[in-house]
Chimera marker file (.cmm) of the C-alpha trace (Angstrom):
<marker_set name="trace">
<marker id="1" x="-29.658" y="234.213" z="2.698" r="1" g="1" b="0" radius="0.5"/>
<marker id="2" x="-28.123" y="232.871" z="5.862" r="1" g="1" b="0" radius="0.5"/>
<marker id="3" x="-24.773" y="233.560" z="7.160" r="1" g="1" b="0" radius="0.5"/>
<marker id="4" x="-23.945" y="229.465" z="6.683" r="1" g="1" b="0" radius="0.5"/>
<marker id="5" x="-24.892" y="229.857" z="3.086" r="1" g="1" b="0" radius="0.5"/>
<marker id="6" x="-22.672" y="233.560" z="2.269" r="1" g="1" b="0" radius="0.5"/>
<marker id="7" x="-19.785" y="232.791" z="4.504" r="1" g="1" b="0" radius="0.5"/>
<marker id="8" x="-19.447" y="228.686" z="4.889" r="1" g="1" b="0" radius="0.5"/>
<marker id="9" x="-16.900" y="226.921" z="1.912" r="1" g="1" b="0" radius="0.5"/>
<marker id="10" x="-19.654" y="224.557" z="1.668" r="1" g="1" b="0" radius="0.5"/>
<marker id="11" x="-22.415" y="226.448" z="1.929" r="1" g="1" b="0" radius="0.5"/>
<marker id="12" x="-25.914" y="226.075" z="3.651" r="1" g="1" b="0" radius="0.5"/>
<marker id="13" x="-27.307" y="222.487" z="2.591" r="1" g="1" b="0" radius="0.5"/>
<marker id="14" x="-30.437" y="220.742" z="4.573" r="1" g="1" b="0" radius="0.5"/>
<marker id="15" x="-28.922" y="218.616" z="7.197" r="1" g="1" b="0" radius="0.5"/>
<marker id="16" x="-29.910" y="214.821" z="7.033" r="1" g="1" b="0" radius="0.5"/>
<marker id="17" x="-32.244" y="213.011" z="9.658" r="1" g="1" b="0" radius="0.5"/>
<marker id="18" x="-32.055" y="214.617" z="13.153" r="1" g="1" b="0" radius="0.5"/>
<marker id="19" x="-30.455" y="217.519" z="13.787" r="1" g="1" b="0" radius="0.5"/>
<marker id="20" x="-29.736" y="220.471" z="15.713" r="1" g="1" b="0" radius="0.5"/>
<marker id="21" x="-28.476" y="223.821" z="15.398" r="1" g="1" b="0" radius="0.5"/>
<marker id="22" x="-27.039" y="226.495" z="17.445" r="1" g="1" b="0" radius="0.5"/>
<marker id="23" x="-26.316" y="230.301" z="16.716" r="1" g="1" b="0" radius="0.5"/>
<marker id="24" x="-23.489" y="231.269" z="19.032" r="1" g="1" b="0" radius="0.5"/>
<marker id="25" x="-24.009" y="234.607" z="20.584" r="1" g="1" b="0" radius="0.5"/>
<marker id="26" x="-21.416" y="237.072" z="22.291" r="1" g="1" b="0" radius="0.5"/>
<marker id="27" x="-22.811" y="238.594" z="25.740" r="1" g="1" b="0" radius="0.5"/>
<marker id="28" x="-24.496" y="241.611" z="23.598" r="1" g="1" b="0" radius="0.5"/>
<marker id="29" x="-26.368" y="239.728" z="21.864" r="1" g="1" b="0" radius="0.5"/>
<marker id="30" x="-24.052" y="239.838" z="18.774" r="1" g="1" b="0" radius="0.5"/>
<marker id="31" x="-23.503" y="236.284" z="16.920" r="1" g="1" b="0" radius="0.5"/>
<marker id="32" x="-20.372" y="235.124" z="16.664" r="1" g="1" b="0" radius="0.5"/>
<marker id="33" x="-20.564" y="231.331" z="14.797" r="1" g="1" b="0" radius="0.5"/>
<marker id="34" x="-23.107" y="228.787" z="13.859" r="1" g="1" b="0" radius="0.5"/>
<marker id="35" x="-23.068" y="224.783" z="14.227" r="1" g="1" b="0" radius="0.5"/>
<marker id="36" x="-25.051" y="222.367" z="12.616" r="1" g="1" b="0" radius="0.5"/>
<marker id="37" x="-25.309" y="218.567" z="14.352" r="1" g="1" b="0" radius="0.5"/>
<marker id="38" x="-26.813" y="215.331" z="11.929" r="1" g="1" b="0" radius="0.5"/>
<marker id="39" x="-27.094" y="211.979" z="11.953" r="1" g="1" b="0" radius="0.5"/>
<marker id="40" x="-23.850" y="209.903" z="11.669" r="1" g="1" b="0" radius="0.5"/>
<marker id="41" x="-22.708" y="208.799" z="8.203" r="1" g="1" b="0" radius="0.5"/>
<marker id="42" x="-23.968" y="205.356" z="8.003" r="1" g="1" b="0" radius="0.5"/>
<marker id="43" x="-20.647" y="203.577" z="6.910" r="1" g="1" b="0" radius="0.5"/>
<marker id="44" x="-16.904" y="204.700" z="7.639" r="1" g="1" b="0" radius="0.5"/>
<marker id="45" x="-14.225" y="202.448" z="7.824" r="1" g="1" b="0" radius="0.5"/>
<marker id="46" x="-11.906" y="204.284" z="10.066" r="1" g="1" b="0" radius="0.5"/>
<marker id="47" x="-14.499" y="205.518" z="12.576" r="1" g="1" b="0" radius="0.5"/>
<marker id="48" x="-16.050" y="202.273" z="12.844" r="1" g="1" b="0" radius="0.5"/>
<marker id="49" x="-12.401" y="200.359" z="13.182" r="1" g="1" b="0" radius="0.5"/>
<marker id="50" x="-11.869" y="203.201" z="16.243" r="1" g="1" b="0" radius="0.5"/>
<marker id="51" x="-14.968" y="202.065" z="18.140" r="1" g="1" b="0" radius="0.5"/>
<marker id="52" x="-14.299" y="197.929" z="17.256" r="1" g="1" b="0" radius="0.5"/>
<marker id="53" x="-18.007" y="198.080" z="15.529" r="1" g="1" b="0" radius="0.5"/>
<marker id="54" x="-19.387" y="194.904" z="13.731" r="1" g="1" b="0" radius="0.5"/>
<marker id="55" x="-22.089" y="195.773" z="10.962" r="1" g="1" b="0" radius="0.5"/>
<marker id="56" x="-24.211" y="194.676" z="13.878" r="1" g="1" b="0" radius="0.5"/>
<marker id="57" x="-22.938" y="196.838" z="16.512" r="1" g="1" b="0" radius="0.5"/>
<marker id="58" x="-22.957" y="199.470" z="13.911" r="1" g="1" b="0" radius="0.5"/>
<marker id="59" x="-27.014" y="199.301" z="13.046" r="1" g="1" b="0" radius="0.5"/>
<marker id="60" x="-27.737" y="199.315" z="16.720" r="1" g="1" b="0" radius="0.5"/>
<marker id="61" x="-25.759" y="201.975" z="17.765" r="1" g="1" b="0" radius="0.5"/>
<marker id="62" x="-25.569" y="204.342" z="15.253" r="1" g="1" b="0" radius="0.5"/>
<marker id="63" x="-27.934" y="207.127" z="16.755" r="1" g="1" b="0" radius="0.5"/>
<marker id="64" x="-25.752" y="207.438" z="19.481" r="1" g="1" b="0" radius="0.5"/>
<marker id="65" x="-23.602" y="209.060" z="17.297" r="1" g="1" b="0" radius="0.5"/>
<marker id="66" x="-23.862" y="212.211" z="16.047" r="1" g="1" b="0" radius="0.5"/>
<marker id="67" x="-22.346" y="214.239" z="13.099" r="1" g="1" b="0" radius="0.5"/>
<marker id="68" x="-20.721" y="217.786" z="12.948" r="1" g="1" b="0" radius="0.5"/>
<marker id="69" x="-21.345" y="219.162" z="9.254" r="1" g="1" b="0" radius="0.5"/>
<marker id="70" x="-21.445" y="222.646" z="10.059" r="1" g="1" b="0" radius="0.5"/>
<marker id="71" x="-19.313" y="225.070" z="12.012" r="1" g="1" b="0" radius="0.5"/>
<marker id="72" x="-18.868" y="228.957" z="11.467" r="1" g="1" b="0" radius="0.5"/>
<marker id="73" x="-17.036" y="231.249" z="12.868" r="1" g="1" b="0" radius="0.5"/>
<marker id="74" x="-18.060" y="234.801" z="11.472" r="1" g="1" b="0" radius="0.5"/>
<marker id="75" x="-15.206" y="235.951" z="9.464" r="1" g="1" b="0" radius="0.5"/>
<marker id="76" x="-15.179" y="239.542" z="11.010" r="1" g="1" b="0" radius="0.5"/>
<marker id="77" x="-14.870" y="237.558" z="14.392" r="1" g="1" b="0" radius="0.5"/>
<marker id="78" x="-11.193" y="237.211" z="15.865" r="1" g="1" b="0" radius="0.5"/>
<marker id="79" x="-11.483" y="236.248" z="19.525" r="1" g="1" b="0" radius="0.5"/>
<marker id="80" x="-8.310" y="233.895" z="20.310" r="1" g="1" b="0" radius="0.5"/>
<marker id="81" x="-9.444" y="230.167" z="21.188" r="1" g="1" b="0" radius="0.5"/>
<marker id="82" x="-13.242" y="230.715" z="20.518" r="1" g="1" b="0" radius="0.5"/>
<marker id="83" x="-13.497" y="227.875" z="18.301" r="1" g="1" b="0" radius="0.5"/>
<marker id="84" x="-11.999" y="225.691" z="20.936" r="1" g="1" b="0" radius="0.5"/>
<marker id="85" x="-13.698" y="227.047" z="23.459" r="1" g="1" b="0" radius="0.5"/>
<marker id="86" x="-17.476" y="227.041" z="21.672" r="1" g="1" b="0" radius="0.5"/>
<marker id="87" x="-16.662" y="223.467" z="20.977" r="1" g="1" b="0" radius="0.5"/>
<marker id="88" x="-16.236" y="222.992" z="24.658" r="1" g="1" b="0" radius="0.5"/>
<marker id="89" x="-19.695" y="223.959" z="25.275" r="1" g="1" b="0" radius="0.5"/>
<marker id="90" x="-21.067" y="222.064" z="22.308" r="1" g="1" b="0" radius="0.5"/>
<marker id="91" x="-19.787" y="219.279" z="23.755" r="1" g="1" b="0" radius="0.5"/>
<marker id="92" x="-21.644" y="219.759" z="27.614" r="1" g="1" b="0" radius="0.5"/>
<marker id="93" x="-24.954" y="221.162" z="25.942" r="1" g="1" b="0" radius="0.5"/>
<marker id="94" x="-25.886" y="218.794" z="22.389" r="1" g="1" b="0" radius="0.5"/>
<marker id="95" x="-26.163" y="215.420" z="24.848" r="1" g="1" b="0" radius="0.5"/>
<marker id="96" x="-28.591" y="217.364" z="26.753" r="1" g="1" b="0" radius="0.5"/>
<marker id="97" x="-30.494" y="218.818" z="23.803" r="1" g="1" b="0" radius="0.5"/>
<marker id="98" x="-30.450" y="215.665" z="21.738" r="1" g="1" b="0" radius="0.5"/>
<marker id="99" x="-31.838" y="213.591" z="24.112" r="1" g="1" b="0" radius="0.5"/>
<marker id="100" x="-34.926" y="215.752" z="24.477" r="1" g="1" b="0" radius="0.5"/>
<marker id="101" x="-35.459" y="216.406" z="21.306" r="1" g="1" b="0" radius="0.5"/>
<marker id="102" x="-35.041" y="212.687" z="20.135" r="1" g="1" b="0" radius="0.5"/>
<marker id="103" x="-34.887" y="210.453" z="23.209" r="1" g="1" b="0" radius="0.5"/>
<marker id="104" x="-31.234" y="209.071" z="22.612" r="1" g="1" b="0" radius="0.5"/>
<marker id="105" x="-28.069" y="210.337" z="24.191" r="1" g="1" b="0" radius="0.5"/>
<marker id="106" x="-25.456" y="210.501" z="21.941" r="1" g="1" b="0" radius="0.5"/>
<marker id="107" x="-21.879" y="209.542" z="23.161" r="1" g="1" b="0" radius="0.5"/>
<marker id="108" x="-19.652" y="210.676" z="20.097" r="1" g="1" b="0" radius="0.5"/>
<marker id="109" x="-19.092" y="213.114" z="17.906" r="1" g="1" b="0" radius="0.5"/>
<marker id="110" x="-18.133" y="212.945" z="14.500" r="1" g="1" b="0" radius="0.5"/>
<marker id="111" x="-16.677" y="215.612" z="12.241" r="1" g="1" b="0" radius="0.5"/>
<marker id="112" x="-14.951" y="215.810" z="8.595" r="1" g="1" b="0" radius="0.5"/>
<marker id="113" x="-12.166" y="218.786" z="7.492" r="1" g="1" b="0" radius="0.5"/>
<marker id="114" x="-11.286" y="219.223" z="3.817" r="1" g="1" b="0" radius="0.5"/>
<marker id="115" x="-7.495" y="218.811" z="3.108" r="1" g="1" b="0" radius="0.5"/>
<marker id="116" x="-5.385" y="220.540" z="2.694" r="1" g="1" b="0" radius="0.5"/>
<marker id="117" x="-7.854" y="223.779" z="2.968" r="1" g="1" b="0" radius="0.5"/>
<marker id="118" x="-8.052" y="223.086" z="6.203" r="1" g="1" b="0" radius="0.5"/>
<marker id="119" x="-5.974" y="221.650" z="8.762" r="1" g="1" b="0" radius="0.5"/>
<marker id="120" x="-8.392" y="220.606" z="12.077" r="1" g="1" b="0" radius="0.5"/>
<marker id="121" x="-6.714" y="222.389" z="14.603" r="1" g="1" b="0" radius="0.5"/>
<marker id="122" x="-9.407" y="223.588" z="15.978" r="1" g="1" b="0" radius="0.5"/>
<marker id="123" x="-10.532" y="220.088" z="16.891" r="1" g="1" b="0" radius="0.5"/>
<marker id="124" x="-7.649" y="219.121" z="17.541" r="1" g="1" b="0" radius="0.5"/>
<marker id="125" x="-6.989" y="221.715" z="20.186" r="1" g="1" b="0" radius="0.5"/>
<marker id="126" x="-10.363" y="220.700" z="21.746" r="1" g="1" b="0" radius="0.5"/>
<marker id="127" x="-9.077" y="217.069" z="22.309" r="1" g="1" b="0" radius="0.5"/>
<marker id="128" x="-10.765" y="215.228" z="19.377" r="1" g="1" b="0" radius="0.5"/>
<marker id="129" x="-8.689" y="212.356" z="17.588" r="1" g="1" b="0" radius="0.5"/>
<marker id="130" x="-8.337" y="212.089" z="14.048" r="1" g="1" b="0" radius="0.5"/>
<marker id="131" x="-8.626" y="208.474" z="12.777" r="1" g="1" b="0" radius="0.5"/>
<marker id="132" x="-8.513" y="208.355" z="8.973" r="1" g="1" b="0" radius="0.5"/>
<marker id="133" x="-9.762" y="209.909" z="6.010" r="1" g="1" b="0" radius="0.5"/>
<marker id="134" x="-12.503" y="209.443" z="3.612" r="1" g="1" b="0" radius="0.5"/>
<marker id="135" x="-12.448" y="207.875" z="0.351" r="1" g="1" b="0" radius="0.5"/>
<marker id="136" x="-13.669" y="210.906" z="-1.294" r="1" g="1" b="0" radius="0.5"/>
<marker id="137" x="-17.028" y="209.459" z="-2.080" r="1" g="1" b="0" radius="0.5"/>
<marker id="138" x="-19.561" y="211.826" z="-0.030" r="1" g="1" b="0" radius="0.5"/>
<marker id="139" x="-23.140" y="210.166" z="1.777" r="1" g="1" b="0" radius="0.5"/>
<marker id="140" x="-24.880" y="210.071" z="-1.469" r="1" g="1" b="0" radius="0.5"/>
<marker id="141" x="-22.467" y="207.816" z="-3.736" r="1" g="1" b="0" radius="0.5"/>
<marker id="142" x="-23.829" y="204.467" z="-4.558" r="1" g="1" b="0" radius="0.5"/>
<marker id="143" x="-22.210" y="204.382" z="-7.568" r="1" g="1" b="0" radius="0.5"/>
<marker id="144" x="-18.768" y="204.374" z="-5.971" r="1" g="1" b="0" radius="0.5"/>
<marker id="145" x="-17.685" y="207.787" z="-8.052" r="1" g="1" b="0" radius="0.5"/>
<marker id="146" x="-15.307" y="209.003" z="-5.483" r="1" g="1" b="0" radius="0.5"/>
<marker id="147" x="-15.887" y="212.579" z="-7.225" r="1" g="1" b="0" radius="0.5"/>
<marker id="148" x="-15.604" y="214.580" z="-3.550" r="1" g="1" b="0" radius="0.5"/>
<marker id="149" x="-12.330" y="215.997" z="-1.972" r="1" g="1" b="0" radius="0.5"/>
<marker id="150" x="-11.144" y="213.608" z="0.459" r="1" g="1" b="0" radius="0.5"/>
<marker id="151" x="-11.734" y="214.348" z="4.182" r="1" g="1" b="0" radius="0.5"/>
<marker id="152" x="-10.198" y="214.103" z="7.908" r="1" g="1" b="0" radius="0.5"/>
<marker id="153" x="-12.290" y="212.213" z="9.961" r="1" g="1" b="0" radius="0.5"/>
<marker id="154" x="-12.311" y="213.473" z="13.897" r="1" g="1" b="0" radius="0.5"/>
<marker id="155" x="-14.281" y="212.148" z="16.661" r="1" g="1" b="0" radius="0.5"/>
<marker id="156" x="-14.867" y="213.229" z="20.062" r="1" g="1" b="0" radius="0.5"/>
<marker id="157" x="-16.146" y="211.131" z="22.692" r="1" g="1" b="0" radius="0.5"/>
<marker id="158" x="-19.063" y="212.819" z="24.772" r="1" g="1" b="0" radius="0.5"/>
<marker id="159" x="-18.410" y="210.971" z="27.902" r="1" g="1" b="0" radius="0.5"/>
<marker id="160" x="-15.502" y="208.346" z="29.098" r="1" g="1" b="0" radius="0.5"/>
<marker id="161" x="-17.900" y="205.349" z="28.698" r="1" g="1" b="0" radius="0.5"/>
<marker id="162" x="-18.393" y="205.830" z="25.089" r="1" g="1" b="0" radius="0.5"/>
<marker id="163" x="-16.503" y="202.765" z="24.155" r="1" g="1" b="0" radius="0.5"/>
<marker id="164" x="-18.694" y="200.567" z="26.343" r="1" g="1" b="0" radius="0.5"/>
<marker id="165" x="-21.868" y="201.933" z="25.238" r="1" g="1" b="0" radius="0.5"/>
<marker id="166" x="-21.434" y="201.555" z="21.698" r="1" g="1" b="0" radius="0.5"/>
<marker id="167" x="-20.174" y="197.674" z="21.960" r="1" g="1" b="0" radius="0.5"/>
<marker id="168" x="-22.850" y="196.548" z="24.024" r="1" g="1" b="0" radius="0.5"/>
<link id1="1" id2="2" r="1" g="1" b="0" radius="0.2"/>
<link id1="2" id2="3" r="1" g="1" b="0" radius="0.2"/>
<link id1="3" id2="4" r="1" g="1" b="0" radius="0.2"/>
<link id1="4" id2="5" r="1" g="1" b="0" radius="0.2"/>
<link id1="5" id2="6" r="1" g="1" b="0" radius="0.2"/>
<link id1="6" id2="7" r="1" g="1" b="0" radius="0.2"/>
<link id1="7" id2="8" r="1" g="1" b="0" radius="0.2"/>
<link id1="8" id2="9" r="1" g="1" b="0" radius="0.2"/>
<link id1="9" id2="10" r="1" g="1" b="0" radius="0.2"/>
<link id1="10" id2="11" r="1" g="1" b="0" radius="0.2"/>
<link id1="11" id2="12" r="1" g="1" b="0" radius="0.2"/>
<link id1="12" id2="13" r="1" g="1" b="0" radius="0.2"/>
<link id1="13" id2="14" r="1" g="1" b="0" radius="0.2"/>
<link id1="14" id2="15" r="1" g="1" b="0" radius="0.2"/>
<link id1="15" id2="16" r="1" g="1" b="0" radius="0.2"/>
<link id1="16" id2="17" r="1" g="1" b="0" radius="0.2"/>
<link id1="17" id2="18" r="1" g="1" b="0" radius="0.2"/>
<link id1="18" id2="19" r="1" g="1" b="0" radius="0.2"/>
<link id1="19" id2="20" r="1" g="1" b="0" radius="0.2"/>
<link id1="20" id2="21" r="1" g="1" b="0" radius="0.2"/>
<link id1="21" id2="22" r="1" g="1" b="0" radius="0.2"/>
<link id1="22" id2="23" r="1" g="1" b="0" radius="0.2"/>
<link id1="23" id2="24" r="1" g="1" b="0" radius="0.2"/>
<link id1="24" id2="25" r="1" g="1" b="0" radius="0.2"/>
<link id1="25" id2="26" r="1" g="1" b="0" radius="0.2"/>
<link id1="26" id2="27" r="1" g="1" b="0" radius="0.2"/>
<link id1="27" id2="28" r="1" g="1" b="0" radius="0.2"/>
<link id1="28" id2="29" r="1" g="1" b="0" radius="0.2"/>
<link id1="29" id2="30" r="1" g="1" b="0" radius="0.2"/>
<link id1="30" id2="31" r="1" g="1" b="0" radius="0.2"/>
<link id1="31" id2="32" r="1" g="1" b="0" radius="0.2"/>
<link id1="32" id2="33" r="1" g="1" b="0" radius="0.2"/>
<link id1="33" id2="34" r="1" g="1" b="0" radius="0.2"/>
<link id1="34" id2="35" r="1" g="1" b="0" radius="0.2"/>
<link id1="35" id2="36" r="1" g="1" b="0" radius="0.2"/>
<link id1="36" id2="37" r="1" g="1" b="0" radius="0.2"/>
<link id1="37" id2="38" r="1" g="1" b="0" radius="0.2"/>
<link id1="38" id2="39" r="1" g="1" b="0" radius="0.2"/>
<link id1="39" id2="40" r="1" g="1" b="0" radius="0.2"/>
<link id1="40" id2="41" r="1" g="1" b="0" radius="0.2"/>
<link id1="41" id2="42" r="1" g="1" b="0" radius="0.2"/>
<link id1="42" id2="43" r="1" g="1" b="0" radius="0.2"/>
<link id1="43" id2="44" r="1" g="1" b="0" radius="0.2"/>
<link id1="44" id2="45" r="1" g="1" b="0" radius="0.2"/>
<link id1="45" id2="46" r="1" g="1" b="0" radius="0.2"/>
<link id1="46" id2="47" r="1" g="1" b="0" radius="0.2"/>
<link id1="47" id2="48" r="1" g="1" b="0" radius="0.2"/>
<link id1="48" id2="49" r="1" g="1" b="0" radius="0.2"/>
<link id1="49" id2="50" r="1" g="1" b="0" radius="0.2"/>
<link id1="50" id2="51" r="1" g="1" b="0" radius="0.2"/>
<link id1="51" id2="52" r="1" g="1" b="0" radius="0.2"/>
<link id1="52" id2="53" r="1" g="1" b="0" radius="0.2"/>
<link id1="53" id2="54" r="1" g="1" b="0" radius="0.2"/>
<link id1="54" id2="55" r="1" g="1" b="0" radius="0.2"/>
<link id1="55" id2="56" r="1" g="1" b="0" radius="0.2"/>
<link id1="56" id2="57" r="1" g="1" b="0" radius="0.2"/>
<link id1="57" id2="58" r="1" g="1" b="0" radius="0.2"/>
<link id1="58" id2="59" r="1" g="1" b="0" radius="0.2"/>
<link id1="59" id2="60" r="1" g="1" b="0" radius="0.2"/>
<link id1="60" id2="61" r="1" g="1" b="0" radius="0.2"/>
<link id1="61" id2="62" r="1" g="1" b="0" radius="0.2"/>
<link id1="62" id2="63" r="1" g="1" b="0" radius="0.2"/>
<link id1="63" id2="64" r="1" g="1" b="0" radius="0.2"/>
<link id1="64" id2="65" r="1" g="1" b="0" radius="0.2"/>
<link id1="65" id2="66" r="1" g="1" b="0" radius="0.2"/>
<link id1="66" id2="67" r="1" g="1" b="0" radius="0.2"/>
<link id1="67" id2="68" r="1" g="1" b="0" radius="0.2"/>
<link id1="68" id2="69" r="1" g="1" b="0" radius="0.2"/>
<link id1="69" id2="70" r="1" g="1" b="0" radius="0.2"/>
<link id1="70" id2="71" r="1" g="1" b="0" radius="0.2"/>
<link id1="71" id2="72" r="1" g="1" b="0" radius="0.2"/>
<link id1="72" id2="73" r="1" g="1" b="0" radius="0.2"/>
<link id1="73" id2="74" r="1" g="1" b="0" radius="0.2"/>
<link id1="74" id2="75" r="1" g="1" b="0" radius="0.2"/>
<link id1="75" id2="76" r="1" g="1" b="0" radius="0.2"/>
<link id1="76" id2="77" r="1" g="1" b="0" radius="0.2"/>
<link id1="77" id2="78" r="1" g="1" b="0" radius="0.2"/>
<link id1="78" id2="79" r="1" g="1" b="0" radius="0.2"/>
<link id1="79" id2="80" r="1" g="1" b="0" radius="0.2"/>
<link id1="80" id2="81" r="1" g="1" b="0" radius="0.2"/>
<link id1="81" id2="82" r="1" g="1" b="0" radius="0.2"/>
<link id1="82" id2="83" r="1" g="1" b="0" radius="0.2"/>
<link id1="83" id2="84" r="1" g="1" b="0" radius="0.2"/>
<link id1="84" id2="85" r="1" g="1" b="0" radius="0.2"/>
<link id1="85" id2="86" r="1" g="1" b="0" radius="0.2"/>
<link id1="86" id2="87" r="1" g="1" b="0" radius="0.2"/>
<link id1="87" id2="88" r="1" g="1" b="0" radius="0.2"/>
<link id1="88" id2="89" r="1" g="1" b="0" radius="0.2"/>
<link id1="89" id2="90" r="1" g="1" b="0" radius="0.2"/>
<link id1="90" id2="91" r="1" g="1" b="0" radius="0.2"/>
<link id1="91" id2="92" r="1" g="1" b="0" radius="0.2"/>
<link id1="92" id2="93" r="1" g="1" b="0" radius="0.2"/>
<link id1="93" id2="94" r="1" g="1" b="0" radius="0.2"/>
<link id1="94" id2="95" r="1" g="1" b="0" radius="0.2"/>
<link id1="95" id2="96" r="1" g="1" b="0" radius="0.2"/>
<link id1="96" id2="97" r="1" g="1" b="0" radius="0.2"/>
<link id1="97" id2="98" r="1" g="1" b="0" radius="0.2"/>
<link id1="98" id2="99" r="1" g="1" b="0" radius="0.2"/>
<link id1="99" id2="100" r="1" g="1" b="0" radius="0.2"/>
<link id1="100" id2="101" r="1" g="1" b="0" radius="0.2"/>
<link id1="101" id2="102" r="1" g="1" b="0" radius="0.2"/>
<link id1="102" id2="103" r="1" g="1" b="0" radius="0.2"/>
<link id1="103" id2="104" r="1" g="1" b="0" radius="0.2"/>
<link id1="104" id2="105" r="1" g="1" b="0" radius="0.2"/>
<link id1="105" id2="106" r="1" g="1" b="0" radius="0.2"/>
<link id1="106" id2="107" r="1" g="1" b="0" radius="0.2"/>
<link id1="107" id2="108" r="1" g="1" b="0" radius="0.2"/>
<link id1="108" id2="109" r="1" g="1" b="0" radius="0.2"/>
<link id1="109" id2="110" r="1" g="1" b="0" radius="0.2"/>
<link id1="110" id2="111" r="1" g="1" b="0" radius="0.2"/>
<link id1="111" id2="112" r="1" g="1" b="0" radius="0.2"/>
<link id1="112" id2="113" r="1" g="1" b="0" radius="0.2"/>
<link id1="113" id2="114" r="1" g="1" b="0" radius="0.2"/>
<link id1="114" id2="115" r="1" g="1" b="0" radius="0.2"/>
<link id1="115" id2="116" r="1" g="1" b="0" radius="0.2"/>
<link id1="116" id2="117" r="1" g="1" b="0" radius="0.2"/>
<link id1="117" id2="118" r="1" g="1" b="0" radius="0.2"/>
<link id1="118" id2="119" r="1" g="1" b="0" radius="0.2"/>
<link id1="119" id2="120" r="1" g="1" b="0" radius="0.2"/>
<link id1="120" id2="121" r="1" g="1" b="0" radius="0.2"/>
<link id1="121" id2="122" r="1" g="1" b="0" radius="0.2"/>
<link id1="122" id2="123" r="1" g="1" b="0" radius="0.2"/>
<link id1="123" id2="124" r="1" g="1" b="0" radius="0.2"/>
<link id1="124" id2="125" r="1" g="1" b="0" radius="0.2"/>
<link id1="125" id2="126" r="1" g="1" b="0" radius="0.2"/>
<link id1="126" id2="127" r="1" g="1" b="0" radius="0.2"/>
<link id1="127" id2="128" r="1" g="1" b="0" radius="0.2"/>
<link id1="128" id2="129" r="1" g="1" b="0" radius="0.2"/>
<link id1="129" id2="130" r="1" g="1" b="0" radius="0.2"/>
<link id1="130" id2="131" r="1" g="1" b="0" radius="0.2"/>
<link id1="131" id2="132" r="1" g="1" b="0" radius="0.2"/>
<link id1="132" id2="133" r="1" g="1" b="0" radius="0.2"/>
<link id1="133" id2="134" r="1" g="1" b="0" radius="0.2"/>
<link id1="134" id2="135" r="1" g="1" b="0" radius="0.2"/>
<link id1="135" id2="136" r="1" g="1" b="0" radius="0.2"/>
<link id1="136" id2="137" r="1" g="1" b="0" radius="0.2"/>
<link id1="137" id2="138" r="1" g="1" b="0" radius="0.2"/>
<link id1="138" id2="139" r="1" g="1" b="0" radius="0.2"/>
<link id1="139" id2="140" r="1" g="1" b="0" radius="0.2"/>
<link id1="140" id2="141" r="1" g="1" b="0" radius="0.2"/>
<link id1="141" id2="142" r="1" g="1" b="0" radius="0.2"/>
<link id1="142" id2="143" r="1" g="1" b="0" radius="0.2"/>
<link id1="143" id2="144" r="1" g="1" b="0" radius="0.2"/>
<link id1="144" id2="145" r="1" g="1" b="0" radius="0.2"/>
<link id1="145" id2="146" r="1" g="1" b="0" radius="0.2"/>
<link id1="146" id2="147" r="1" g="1" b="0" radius="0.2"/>
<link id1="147" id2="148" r="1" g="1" b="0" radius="0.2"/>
<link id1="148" id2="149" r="1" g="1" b="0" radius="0.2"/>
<link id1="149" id2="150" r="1" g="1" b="0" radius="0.2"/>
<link id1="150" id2="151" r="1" g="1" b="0" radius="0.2"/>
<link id1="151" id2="152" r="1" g="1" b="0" radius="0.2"/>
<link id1="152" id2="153" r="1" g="1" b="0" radius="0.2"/>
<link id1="153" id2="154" r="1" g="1" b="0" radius="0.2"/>
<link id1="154" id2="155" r="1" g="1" b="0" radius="0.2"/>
<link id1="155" id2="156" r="1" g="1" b="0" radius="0.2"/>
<link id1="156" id2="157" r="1" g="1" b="0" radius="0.2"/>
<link id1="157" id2="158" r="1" g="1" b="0" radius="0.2"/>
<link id1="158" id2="159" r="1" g="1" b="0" radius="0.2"/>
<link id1="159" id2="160" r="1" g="1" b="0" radius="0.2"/>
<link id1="160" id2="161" r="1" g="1" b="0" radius="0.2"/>
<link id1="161" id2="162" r="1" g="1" b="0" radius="0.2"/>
<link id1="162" id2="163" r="1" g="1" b="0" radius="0.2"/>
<link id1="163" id2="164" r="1" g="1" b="0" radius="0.2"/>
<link id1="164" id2="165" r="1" g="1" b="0" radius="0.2"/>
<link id1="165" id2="166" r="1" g="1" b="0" radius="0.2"/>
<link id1="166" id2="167" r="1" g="1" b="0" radius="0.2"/>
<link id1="167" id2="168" r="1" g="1" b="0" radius="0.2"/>
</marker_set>
């Protein structure tokens, strides 16, 4: 069993379409958190009213964004500002990594936190923006259900063109 599985709220599910992961390790070798990157949800309100998409814009630029479903800090782990500062990595590193792996740079990152279990600070100590909430619906619901816990939405722009690139 992995250590996303035992010791993430949501547990270990396959990530959907591209995707990367990272183990973080200390300088000893021991690990100290995990992060999981996916596609982008294909439709969110708030995220697409922060970039000015059209549907259009949207379906052509999509892959340039790049979701955060997964990130663990061991819980035995209690270094001050590592999340912050692991995120700061993340953030130099996945561009570089994604665009080998799949041939598209991604300029954003997305990311959703469960309220009120959790409250974001993390991200929002690393300079990411929350812009809205979810409907509580979850990838999957076609059926408009709205049976999941509602979510913070945070981005984080990858570079200071982002806006450009994803409304060309």
């Amino acid at each position: 069993m992995s250590d996303v599985a035992r010791y993430h709220s949501l547990g270990y599910k396959t990530l959907v379409g591209a995707q990367m992961r990272y183990t973080v390790h200390a300088h000893d070798g021991t690990p100290l958190a995990m992060l999981g990157f996916s596609t982008a949800a294909w439709r969110l309100a708030p995220r697409d009213r922060f970039i000015g998409w059209t549907p259009e814009l949207r379906e052509k630029n999509l892959p340039r964004v790049v979701d955060n479903p997964r990130f663990l800090i061991l819980p035995w782990i209690h270094i001050p500002n590592l999340g912050s500062h692991i995120l700061a990595i993340v953030r130099r590193q996945l561009p570089l990594d994604w665009t080998a792996r799949y041939n598209t740079t991604p300029v954003l990152i997305e990311t959703f936190v469960e309220t009120p279990r959790y409250t974001g600070a993390v991200y929002r100590a690393s300079g990411w923006t929350h812009v809205g909430a979810t409907q509580g619906r979850g990838r999957y619901d076609t059926k408009k259900r709205y049976d999941k816990p509602k979510k913070d939405i945070w981005l984080r722009p990858l570079r200071k063109d982002w806006k450009r690139i994803l409304n060309r």
